[in-house]
PDB file of N, H, CA, C and O in Angstrom:
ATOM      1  N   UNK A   1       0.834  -1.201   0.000  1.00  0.00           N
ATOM      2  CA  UNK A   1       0.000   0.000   0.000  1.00  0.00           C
ATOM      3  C   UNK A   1       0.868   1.250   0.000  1.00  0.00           C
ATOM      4  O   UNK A   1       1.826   1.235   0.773  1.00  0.00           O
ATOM      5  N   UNK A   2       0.689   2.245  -0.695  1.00  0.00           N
ATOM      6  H   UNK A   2      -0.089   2.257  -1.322  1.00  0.00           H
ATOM      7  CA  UNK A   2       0.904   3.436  -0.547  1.00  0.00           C
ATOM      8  C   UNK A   2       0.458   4.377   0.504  1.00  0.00           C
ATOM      9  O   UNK A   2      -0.581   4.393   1.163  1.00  0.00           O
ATOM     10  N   UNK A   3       1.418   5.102   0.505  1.00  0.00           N
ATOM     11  H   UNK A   3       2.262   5.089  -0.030  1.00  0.00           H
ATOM     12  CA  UNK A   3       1.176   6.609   1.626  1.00  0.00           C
ATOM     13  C   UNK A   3      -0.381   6.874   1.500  1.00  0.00           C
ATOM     14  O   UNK A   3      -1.275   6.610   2.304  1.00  0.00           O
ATOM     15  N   UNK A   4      -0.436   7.424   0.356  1.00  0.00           N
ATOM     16  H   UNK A   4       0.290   7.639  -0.297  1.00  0.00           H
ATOM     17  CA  UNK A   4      -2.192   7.627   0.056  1.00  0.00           C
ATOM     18  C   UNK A   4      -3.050   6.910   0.208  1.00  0.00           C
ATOM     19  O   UNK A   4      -4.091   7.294   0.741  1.00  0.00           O
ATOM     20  N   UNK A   5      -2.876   5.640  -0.216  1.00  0.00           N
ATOM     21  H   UNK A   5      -2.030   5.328  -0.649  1.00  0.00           H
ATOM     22  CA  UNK A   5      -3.983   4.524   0.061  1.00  0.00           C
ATOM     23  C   UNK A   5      -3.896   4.695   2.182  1.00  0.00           C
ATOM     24  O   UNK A   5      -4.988   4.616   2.744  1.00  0.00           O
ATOM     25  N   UNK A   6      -2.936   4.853   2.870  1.00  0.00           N
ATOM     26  H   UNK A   6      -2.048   4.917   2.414  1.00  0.00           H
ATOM     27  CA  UNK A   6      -3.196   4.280   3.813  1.00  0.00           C
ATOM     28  C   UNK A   6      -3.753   5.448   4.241  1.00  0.00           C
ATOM     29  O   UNK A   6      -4.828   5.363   4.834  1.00  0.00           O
ATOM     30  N   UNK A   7      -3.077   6.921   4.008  1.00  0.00           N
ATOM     31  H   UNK A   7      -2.204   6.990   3.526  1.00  0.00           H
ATOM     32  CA  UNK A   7      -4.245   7.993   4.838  1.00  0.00           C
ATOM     33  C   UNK A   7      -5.141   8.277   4.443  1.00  0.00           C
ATOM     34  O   UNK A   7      -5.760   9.151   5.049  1.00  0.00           O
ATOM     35  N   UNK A   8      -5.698   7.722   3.247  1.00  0.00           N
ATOM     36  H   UNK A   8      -5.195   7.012   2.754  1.00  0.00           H
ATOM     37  CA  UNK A   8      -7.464   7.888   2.937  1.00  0.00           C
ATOM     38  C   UNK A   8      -8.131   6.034   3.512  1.00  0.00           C
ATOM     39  O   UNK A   8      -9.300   5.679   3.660  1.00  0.00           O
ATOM     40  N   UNK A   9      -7.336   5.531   3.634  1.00  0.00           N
ATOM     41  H   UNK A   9      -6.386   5.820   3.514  1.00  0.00           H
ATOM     42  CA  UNK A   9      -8.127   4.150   4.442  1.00  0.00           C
ATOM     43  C   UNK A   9      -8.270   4.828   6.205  1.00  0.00           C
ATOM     44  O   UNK A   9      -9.177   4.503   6.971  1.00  0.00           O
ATOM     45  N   UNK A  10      -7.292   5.678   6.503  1.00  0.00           N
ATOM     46  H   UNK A  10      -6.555   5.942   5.880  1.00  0.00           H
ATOM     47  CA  UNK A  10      -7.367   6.149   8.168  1.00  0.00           C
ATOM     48  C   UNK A  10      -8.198   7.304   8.125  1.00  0.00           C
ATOM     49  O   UNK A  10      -8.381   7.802   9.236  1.00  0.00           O
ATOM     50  N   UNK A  11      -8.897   8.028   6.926  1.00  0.00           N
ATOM     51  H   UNK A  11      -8.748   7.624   6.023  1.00  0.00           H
ATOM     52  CA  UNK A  11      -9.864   9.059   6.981  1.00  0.00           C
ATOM     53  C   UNK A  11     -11.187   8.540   7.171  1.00  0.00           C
ATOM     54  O   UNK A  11     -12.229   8.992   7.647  1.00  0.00           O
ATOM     55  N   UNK A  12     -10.687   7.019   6.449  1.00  0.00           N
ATOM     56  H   UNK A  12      -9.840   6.652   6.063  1.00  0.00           H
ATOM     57  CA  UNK A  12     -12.229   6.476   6.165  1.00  0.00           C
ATOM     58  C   UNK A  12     -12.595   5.963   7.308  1.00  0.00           C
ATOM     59  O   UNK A  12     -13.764   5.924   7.692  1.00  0.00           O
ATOM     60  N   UNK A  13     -11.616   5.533   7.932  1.00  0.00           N
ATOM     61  H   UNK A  13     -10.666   5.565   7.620  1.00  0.00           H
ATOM     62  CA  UNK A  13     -11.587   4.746   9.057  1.00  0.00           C
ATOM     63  C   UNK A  13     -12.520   5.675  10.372  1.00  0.00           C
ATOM     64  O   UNK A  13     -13.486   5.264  11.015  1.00  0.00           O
ATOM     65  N   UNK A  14     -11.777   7.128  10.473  1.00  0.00           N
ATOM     66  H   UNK A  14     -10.993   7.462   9.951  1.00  0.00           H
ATOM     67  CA  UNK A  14     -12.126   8.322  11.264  1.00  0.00           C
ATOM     68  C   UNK A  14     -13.838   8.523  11.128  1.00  0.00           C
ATOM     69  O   UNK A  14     -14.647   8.517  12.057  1.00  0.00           O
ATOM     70  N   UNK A  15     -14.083   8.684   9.819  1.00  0.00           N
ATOM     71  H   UNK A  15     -13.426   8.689   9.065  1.00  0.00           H
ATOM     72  CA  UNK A  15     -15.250   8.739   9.517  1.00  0.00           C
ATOM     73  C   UNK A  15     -16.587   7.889  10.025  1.00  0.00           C
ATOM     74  O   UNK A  15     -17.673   8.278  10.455  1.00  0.00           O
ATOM     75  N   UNK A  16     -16.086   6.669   9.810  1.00  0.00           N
ATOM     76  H   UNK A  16     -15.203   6.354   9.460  1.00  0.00           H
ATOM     77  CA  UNK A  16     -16.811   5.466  10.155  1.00  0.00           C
ATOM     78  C   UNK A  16     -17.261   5.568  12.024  1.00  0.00           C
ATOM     79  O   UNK A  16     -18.236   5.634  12.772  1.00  0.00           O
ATOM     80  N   UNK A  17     -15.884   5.526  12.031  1.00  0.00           N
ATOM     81  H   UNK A  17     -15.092   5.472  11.423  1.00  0.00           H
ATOM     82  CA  UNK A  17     -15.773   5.550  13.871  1.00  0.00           C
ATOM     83  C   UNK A  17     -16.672   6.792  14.333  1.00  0.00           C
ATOM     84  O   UNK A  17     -17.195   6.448  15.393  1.00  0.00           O
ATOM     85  N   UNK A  18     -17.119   8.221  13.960  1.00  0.00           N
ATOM     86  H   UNK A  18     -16.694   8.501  13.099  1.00  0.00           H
ATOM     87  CA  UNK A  18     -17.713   9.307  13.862  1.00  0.00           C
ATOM     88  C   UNK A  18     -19.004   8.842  14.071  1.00  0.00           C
ATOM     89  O   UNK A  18     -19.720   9.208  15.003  1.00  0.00           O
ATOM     90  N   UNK A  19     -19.331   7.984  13.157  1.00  0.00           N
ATOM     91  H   UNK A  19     -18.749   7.686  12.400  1.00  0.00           H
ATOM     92  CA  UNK A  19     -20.961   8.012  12.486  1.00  0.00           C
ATOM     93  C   UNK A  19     -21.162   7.338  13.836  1.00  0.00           C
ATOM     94  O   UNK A  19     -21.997   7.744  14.644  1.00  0.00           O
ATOM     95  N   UNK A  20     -20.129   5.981  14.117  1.00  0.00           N
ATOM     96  H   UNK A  20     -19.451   5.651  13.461  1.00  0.00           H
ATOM     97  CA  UNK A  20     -20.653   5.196  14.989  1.00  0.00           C
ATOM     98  C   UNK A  20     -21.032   5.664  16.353  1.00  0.00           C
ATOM     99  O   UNK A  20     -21.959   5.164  16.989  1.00  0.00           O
ATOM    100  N   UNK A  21     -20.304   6.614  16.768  1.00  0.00           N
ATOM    101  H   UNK A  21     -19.551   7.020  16.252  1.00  0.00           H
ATOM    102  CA  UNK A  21     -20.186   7.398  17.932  1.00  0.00           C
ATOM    103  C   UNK A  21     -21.838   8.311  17.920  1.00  0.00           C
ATOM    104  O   UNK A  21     -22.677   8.169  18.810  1.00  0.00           O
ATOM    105  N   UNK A  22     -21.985   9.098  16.872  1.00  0.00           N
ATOM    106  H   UNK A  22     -21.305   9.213  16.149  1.00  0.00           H
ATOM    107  CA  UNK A  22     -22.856   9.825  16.669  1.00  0.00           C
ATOM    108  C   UNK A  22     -24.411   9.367  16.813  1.00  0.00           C
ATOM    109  O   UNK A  22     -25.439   9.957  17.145  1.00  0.00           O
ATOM    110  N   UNK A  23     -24.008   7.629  16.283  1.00  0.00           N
ATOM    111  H   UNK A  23     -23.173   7.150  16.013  1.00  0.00           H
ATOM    112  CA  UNK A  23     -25.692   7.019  16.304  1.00  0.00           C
ATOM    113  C   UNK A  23     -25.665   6.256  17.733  1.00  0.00           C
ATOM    114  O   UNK A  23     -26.768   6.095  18.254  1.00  0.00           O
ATOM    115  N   UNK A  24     -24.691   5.837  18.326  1.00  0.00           N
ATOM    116  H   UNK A  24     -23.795   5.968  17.902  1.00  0.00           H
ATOM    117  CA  UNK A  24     -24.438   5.443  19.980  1.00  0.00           C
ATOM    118  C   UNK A  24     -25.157   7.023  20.887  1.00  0.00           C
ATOM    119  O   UNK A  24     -25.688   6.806  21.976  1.00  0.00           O
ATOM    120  N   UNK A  25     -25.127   8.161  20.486  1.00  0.00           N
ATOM    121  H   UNK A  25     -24.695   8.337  19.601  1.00  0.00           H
ATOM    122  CA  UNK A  25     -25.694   9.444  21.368  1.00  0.00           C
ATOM    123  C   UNK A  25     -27.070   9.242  20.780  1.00  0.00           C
ATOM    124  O   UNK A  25     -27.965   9.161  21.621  1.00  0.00           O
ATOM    125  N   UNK A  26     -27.281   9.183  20.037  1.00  0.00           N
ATOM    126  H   UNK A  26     -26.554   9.249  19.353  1.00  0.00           H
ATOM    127  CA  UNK A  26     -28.597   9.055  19.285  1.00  0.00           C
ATOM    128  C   UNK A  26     -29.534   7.645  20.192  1.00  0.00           C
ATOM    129  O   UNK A  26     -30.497   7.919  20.906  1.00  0.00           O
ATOM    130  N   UNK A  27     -29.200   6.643  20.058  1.00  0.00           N
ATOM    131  H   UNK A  27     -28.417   6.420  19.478  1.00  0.00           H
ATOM    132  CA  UNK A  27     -29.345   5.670  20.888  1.00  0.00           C
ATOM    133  C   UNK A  27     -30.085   5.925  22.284  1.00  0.00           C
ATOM    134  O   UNK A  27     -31.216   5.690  22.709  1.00  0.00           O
ATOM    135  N   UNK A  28     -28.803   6.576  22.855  1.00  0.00           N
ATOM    136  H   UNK A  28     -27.884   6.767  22.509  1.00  0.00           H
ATOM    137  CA  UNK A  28     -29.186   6.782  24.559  1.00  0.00           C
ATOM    138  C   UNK A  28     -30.141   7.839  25.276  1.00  0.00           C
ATOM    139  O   UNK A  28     -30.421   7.957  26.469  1.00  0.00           O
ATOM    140  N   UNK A  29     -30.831   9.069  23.397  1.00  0.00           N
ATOM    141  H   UNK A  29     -30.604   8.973  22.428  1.00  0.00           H
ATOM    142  CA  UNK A  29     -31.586   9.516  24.238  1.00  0.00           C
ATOM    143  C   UNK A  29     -33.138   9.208  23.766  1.00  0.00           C
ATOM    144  O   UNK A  29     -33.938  10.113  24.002  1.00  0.00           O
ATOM    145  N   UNK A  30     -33.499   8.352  23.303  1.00  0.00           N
ATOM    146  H   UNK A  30     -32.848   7.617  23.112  1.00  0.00           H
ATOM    147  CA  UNK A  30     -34.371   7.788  22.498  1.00  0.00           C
ATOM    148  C   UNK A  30     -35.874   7.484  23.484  1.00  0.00           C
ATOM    149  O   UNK A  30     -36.785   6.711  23.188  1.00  0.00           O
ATOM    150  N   UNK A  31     -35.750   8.514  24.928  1.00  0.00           N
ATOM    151  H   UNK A  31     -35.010   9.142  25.169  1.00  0.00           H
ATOM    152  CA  UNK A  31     -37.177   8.081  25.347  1.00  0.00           C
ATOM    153  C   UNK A  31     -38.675   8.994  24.802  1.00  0.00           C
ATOM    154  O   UNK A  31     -39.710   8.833  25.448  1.00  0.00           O
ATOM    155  N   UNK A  32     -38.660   9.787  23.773  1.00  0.00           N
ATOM    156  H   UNK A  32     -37.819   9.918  23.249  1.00  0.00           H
ATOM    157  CA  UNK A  32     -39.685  10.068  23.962  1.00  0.00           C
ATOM    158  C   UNK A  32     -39.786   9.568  22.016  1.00  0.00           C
ATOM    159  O   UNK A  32     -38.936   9.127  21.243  1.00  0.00           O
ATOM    160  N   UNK A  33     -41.299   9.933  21.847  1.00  0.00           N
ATOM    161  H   UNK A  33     -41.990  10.291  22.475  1.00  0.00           H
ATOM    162  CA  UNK A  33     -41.300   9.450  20.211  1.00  0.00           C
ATOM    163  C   UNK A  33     -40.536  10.093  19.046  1.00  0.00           C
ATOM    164  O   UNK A  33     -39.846   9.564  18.175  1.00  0.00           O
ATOM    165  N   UNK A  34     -40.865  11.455  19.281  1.00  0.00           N
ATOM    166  H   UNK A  34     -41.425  11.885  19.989  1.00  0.00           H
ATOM    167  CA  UNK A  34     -39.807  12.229  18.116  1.00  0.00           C
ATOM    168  C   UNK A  34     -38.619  11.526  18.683  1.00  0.00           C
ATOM    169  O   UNK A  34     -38.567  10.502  18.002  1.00  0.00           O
ATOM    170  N   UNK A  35     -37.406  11.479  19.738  1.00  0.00           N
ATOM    171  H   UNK A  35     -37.448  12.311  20.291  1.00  0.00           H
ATOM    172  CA  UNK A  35     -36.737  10.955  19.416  1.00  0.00           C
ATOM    173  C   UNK A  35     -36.482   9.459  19.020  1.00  0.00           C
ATOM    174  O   UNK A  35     -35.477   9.231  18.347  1.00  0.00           O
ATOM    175  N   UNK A  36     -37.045   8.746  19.265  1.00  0.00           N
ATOM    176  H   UNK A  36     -37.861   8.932  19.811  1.00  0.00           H
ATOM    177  CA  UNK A  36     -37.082   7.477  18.811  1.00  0.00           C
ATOM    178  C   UNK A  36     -37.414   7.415  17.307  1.00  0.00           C
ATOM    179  O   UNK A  36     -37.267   6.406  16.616  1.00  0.00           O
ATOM    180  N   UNK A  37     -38.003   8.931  16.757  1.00  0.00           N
ATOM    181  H   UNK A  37     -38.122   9.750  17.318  1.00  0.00           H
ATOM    182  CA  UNK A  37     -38.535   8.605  15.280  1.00  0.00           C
ATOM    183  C   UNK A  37     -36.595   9.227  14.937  1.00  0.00           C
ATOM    184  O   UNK A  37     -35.978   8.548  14.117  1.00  0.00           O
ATOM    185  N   UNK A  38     -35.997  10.185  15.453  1.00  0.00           N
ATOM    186  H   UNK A  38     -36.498  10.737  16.119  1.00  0.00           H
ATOM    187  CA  UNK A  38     -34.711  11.048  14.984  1.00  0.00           C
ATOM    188  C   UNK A  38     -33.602   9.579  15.080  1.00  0.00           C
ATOM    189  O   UNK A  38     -32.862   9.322  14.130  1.00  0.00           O
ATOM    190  N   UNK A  39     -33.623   8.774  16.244  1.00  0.00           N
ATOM    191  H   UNK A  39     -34.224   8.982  17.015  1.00  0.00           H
ATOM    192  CA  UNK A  39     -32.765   7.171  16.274  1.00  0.00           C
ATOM    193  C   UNK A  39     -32.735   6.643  14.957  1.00  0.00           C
ATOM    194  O   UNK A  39     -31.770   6.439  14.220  1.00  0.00           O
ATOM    195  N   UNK A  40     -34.414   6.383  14.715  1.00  0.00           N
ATOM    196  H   UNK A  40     -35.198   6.549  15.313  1.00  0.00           H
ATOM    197  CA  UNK A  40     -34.403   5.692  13.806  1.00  0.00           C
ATOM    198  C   UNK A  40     -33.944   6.725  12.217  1.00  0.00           C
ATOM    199  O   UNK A  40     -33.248   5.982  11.526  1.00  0.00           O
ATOM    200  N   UNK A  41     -34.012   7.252  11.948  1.00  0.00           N
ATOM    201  H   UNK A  41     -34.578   7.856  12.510  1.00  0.00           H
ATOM    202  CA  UNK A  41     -33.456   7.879  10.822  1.00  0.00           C
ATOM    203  C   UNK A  41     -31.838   8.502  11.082  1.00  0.00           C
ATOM    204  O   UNK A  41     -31.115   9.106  10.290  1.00  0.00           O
ATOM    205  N   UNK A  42     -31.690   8.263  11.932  1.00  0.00           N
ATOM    206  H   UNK A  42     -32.278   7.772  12.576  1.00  0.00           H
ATOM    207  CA  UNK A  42     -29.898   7.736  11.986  1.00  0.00           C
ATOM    208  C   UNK A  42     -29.387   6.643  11.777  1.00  0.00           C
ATOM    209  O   UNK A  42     -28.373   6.424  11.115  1.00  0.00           O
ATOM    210  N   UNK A  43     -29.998   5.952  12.281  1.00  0.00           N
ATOM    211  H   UNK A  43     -30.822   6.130  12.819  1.00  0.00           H
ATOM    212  CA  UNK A  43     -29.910   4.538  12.035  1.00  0.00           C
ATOM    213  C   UNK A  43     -29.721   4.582  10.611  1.00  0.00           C
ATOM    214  O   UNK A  43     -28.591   4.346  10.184  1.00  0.00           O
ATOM    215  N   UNK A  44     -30.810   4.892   9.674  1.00  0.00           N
ATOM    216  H   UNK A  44     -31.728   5.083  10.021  1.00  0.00           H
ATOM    217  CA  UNK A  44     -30.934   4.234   8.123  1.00  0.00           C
ATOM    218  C   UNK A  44     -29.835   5.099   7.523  1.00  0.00           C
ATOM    219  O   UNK A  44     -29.339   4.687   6.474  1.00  0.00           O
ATOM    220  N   UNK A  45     -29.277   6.507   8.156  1.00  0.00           N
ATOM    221  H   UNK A  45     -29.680   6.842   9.008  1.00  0.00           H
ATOM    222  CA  UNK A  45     -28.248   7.510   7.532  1.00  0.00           C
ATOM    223  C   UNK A  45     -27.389   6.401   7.723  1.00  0.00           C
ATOM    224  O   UNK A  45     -26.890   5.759   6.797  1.00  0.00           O
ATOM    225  N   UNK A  46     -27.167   6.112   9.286  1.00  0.00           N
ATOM    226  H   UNK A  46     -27.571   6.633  10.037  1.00  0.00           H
ATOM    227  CA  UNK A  46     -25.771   5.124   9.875  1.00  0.00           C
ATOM    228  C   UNK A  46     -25.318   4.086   8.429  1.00  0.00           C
ATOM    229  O   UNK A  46     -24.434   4.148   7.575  1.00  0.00           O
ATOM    230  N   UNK A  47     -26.543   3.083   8.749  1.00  0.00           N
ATOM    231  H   UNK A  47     -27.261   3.032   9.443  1.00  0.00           H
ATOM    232  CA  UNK A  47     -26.519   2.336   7.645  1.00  0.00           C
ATOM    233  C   UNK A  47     -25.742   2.281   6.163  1.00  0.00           C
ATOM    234  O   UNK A  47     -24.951   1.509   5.622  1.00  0.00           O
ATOM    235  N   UNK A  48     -26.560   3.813   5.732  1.00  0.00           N
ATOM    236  H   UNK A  48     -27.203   4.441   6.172  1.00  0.00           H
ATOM    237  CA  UNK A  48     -26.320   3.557   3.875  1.00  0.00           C
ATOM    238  C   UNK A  48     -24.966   4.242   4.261  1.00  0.00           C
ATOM    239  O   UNK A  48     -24.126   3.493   3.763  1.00  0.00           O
ATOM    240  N   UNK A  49     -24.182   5.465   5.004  1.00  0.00           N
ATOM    241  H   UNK A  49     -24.865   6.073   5.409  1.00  0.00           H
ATOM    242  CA  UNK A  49     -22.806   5.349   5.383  1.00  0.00           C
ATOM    243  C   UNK A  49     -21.919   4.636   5.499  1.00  0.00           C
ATOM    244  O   UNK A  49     -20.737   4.848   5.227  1.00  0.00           O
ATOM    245  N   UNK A  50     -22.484   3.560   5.987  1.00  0.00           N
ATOM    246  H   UNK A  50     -23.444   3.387   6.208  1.00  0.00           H
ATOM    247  CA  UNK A  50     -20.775   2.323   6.499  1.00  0.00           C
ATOM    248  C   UNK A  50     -21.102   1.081   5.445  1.00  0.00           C
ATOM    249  O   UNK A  50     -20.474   0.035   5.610  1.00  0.00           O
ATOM    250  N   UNK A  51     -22.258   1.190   4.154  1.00  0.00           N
ATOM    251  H   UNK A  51     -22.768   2.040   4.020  1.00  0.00           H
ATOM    252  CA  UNK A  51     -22.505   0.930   3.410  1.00  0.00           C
ATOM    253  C   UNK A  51     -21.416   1.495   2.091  1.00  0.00           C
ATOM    254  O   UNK A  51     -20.744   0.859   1.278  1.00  0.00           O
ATOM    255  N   UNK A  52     -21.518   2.298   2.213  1.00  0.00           N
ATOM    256  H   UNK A  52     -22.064   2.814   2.873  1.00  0.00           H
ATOM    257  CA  UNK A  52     -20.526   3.556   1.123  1.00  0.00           C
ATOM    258  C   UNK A  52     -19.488   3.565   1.823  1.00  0.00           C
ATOM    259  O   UNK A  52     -18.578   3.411   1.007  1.00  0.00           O
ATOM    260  N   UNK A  53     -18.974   3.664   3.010  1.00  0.00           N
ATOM    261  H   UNK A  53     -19.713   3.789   3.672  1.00  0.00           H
ATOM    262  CA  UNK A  53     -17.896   3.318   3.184  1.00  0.00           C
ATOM    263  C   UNK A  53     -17.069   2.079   3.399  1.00  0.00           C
ATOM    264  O   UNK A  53     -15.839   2.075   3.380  1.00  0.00           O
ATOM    265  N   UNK A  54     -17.905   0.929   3.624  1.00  0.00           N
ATOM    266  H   UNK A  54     -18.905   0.932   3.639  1.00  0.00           H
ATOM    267  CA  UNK A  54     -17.349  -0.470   3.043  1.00  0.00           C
ATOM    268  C   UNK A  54     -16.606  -0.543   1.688  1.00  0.00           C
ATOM    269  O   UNK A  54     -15.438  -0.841   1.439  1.00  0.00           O
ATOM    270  N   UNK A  55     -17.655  -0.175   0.870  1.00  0.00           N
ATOM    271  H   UNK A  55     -18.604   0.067   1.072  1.00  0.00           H
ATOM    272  CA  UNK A  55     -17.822  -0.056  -0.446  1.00  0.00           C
ATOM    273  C   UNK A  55     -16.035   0.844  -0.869  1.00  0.00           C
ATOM    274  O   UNK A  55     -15.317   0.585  -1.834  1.00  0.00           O
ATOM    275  N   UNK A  56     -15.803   1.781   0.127  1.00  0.00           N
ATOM    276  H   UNK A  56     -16.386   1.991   0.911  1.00  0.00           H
ATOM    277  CA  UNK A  56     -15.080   2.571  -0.643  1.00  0.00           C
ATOM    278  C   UNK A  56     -13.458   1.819   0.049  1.00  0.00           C
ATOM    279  O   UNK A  56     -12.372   1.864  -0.528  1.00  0.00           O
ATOM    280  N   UNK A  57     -13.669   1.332   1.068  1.00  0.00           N
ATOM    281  H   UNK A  57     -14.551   1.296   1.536  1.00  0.00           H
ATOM    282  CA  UNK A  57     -12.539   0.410   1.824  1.00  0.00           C
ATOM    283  C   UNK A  57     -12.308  -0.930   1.293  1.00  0.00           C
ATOM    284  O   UNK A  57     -11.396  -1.578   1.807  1.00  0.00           O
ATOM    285  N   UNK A  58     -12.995  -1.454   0.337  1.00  0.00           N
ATOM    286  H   UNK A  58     -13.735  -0.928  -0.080  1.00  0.00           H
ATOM    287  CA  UNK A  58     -12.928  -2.501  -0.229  1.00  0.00           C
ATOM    288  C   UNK A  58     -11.774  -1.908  -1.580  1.00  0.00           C
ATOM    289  O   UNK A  58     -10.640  -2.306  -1.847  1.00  0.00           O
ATOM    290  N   UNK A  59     -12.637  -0.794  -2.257  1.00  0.00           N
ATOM    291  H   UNK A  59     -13.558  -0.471  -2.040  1.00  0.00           H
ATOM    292  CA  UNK A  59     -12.145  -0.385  -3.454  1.00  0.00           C
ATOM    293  C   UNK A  59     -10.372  -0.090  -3.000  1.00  0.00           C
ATOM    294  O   UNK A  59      -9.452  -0.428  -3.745  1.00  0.00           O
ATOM    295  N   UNK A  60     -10.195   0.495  -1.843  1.00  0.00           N
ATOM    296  H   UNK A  60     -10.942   0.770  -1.238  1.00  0.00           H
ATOM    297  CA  UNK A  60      -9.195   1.142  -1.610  1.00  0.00           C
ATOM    298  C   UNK A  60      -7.866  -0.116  -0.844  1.00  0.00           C
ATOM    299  O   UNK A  60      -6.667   0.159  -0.904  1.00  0.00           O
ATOM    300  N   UNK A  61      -8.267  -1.146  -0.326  1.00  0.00           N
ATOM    301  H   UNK A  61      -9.240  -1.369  -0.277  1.00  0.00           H
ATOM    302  CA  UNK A  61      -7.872  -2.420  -0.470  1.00  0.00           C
ATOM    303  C   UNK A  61      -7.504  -2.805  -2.017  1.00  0.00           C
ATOM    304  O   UNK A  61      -6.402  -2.321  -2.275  1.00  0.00           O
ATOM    305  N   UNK A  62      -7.875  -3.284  -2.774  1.00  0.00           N
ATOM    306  H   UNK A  62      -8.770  -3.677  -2.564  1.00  0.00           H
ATOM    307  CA  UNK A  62      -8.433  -3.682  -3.840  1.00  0.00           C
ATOM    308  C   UNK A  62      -7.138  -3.219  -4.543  1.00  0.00           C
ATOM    309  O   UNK A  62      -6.282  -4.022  -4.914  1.00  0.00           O
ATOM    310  N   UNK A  63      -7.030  -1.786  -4.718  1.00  0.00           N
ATOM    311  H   UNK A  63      -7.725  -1.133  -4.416  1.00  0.00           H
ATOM    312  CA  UNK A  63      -6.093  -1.342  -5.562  1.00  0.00           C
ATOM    313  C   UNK A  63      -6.590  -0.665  -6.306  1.00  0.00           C
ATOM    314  O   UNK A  63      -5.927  -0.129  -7.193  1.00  0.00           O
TER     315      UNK A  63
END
């Protein structure tokens, strides 16, 4: 791997770890309905994110 490949795999990496953090706060305050409706549409953001970023950590593996 190259210099580049590895600090855009550790951006992606940063990123990922972000979202995860972000939908873990999301999570813990989830008692009333709007928030439980705001969880859940993090959730599906969370999702198609570490979706696209699989996607882009595979490519960047890959070569």
């Amino acid at each position: 791997m190259t210099i580049e490949r590895i600090l855009l795999f550790l951006c992606v990496l940063c990123a990922f770890s972000f979202a995860v953090f972000a939908v873990k706060l999301n999570f813990k305050r989830k008692d009333r309905k709007e928030e439980r409706r705001k969880a859940r549409k993090a959730r599906k953001e969370f999702f198609q994110l570490a979706k696209v970023l699989f996607k882009l950590l595979l490519r960047i593996i890959k070569g």
